[in-house]
C-alpha positions in Angstrom: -122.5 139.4 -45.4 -123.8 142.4 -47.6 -124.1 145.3 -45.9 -127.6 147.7 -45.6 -130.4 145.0 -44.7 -133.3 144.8 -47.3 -136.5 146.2 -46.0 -139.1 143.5 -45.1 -142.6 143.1 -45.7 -143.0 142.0 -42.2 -141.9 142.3 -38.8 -140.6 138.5 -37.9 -141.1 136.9 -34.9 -138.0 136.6 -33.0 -137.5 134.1 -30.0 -135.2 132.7 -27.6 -133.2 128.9 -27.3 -131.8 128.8 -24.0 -129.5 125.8 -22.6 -129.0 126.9 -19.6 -124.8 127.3 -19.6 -123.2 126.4 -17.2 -120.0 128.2 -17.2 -116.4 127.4 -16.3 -116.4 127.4 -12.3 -120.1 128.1 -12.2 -122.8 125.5 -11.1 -126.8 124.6 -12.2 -128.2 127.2 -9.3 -126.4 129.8 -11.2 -127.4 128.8 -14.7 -130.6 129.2 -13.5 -131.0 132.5 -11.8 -129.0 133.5 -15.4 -131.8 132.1 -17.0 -134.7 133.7 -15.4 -133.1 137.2 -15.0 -132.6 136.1 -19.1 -135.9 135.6 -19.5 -137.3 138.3 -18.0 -135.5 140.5 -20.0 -136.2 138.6 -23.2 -140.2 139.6 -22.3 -139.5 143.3 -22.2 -137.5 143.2 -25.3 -140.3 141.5 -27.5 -139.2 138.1 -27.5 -142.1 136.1 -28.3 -140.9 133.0 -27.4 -138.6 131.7 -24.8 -137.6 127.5 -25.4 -135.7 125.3 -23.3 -133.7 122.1 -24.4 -133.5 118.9 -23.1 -129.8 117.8 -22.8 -128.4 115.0 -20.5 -125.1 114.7 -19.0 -123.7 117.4 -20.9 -121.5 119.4 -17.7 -122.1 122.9 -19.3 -126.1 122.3 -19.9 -128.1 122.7 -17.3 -131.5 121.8 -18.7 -131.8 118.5 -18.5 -135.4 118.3 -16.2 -136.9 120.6 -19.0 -140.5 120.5 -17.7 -139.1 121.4 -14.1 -136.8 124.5 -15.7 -139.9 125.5 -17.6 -142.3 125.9 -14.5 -139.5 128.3 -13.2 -139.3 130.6 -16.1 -142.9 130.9 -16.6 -143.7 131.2 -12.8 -141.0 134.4 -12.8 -142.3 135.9 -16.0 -145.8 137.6 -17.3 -146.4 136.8 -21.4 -143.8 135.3 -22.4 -144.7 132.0 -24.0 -142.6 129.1 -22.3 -141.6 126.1 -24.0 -139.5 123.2 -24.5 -137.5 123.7 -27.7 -137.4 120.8 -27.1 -138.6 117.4 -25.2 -137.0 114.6 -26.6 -139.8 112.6 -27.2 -138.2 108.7 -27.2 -136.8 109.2 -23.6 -140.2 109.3 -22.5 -143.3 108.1 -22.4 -145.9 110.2 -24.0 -148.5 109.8 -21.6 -146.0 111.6 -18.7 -144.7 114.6 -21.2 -148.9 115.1 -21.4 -149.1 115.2 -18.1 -146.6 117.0 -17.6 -147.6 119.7 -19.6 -150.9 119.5 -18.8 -149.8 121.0 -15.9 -147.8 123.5 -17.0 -150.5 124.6 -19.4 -153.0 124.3 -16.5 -151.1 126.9 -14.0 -149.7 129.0 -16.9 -152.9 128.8 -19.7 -151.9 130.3 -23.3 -148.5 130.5 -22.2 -146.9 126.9 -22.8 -145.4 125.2 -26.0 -144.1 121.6 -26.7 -141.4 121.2 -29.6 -141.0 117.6 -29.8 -137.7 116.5 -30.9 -136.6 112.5 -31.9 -132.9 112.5 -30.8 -132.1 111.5 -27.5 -130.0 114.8 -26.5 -127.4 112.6 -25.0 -124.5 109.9 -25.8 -125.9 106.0 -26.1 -124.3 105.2 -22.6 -126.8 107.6 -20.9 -129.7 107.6 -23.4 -129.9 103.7 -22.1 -129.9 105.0 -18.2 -132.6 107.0 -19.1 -134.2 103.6 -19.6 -135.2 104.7 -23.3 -135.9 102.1 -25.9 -133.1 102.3 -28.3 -135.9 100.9 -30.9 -134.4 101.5 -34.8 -137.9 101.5 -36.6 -138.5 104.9 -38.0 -142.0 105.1 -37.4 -141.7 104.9 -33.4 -141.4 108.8 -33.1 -144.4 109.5 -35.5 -146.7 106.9 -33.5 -145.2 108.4 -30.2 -146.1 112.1 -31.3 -149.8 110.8 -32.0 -150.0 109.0 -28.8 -149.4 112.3 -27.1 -151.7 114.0 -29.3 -154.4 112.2 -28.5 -154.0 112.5 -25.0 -154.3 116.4 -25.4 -157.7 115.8 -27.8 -161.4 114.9 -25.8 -162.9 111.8 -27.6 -164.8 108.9 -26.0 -162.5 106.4 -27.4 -159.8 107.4 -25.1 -158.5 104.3 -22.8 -156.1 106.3 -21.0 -156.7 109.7 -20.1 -153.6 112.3 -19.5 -155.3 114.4 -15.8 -154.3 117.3 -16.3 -153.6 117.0 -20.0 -157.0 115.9 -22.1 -158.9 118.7 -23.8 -156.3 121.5 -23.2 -154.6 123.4 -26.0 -150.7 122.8 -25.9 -149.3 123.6 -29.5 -147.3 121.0 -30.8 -143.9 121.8 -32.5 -141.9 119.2 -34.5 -138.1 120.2 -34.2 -135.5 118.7 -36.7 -132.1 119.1 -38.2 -132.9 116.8 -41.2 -135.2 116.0 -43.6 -137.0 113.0 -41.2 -138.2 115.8 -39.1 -139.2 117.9 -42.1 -141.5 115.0 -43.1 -142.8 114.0 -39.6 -144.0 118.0 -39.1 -145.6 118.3 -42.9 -147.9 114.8 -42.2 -149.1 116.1 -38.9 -149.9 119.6 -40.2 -147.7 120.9 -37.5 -145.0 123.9 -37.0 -141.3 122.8 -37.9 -138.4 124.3 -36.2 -135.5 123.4 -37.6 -132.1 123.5 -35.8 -129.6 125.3 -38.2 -128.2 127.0 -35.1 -126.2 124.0 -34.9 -126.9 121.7 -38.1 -127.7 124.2 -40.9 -126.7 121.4 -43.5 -129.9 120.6 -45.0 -131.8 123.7 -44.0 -133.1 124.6 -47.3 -134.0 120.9 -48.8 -136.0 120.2 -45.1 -137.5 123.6 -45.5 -139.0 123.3 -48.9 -139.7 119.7 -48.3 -141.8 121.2 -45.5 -143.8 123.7 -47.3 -143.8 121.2 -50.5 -145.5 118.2 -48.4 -147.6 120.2 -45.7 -151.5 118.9 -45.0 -152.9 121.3 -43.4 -154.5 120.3 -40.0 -157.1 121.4 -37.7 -154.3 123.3 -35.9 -152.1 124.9 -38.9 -153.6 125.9 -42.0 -150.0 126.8 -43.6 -146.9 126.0 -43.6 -145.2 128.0 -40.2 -140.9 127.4 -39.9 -139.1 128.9 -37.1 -135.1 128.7 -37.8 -132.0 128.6 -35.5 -129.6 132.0 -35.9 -126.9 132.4 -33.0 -126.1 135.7 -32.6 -123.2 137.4 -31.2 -123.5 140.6 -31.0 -121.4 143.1 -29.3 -120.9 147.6 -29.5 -117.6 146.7 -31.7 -116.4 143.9 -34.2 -113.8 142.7 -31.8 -115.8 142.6 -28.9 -117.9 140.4 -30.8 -115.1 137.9 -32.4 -113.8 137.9 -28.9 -117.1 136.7 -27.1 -118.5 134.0 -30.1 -114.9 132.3 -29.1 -117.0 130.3 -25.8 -119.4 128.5 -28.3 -116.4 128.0 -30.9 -115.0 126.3 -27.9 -118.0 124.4 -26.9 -118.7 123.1 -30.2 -114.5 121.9 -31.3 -115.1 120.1 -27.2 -118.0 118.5 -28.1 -117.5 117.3 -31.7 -114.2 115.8 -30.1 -115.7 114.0 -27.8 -114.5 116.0 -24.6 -117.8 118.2 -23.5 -116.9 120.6 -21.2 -118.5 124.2 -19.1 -119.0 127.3 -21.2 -115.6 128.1 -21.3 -114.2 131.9 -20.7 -113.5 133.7 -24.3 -110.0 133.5 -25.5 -108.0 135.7 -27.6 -107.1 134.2 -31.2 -109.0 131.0 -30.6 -109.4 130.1 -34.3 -105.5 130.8 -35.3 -104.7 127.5 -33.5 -107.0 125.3 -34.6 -106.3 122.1 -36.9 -108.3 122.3 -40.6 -111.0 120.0 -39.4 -111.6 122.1 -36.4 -111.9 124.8 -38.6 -113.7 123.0 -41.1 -116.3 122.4 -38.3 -116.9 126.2 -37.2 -117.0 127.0 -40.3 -120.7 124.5 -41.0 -121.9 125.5 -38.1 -121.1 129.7 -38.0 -123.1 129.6 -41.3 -126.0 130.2 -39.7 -125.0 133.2 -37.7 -123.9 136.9 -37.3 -121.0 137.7 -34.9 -120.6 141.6 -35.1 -121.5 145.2 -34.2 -125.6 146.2 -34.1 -125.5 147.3 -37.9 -123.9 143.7 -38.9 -126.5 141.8 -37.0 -129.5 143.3 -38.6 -128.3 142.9 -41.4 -127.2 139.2 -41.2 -130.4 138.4 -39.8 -132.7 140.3 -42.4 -130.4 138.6 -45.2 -131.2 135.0 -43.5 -135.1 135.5 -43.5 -135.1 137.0 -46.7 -132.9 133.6 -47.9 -135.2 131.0 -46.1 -138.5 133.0 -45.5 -138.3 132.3 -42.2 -142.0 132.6 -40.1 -139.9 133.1 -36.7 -136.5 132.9 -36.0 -135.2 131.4 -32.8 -131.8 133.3 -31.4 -129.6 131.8 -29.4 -126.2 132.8 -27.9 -124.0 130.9 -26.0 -122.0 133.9 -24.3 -120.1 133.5 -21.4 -120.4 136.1 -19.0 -124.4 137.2 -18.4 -124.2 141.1 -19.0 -122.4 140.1 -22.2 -125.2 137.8 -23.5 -127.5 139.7 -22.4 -126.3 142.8 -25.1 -126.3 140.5 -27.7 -129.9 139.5 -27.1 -130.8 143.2 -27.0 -128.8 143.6 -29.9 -130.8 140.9 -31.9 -134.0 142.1 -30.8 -133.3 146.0 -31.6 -132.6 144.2 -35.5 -135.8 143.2 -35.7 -138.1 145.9 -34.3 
């Protein structure tokens, strides 16, 4: 990208997407203490947010019991907001995800978010053992995120009551990585985070069919979009081409069908690749900056200057800790 990052108006909201990796070798215990020690880091750096996703049977994601993984980060941290970035809302039924936040937001008040998401985060085989309903009618995740609305609201006419969950204040995100989710999030009056981390496609027709189509709502008076970056970010160019290879592998695994563990960075990963390998990286590292400290803030003040970005949500799928850990630094050091 051009180099020498424009000066903003603003200082942006920066936050963290974690999955949990689980690397090649490693196990879930591991992924987690990474996580925490992640976390806790994230807070010092001013990180404003710090989002979990719900995944199932993928073997290098450890996050599948989001809710659970979310009580651990926010029980090891201070101010941090926690969140689920996000719950997949059709696996569920609403009326548990309130509960379920209801006590999250009960032990850790001011401190919890929900981005609600309408894909199942898994293949069909094991979206149907989580006993979802596989239901095609487009309106089922709209009426689901209004039946869990209305379990956080206090009104009389409630049959069912969400304990702990009615009357407290869990902010609602809708997440999307097309224009369905774009639509769902303008209708409700709701923040819309939008995954071009990993989908960046249709990020700028979702985004202004956002802000074009947003009724404002008791909770959100404007429009407020939070984007996907990943970030790689290293103290040398190479460093930084060399690390980024883990997620390059990750993505060419799962787009083939074979997911696999974060796997260790290899040298000249790209050279070998077939064109629609390539063709693959190439959609999804459109959204990101893989490069020395002066290369990432620029990259990243480029981006919110294209989109206008409220918050941006980093992610970096690194393999070894100290390594992502840098790069987070690296991203928040951009945009202080």
């Amino acid at each position: 990208m051009v180099e020498g990052a424009p000066t903003l108006p603003r200082m942006t909201p920066f936050s963290v997407l974690d999955l949990s990796p689980i690397t090649q070798g490693s196990d879930a215990a591991h992924s987690f203490r990474n996580t925490l020690d992640l976390a806790r880091h994230a807070e010092r750096w001013g990180y404003r947010r710090f989002w979990l996703a719900e995944h199932h049977g993928m073997p290098g994601i450890a996050s599948a019991a989001t809710a659970v993984l979310i009580g651990h980060v926010a029980g090891g941290t201070s101010t941090i907001r926690v969140g689920a970035g996000g719950i997949m809302l059709p696996n569920h039924s609403p009326l548990v995800i309130a509960e379920q936040f209801g006590t999250l937001e009960s032990l850790y008040p001011g401190r919890i978010d929900l981005g609600l998401g309408r894909a199942p985060g898994s293949d069909q085989r094991t979206a149907q053992a989580l006993r979802r309903n596989l239901s095609s009618d487009p309106n089922e995740f709209p009426r689901d995120v209004q039946e869990l609305a209305d379990y956080f609201s206090v009104s009389p006419r409630q049959a069912v009551r969400a304990v702990p969950g009615t009357g407290l204040n869990v902010p609602l995100w809708i997440l999307g990585s097309s224009l369905f989710g774009a639509q769902v999030a303008a209708a409700f009056g709701l923040p819309f985070a939008f995954a071009s981390h990993f989908a960046p496609a249709q990020m700028m027709p979702a985004i202004e069919l956002y802000r074009g189509e947003f009724r404002p709502s008791r909770d959100l008076a404007k429009p407020y979009v939070m984007l996907g970056f990943n970030v790689f970010g290293a103290d040398s160019l190479e460093r930084a081409i060399f690390l980024a290879t883990s997620m390059q592998q990750a993505f060419v695994n799962l787009r083939s069908g074979r997911p696999s563990q974060l796997q260790p960075p290899a040298d000249g990963y790209t050279e070998g690749l077939e064109p629609q390998e390539r063709a693959i990286l190439d959609q999804v590292l459109s959204c990101a900056s893989i490069g020395t400290p002066e290369m990432v803030r620029s990259d990243l003040h480029n981006f919110i200057k294209q989109t206008g970005a409220d918050e941006l949500m980093i992610t970096s799928q690194i393999f070894d800790h100290a390594a992502r850990l840098r790069s987070f630094e690296i991203a928040a050091e951009a945009l202080t």
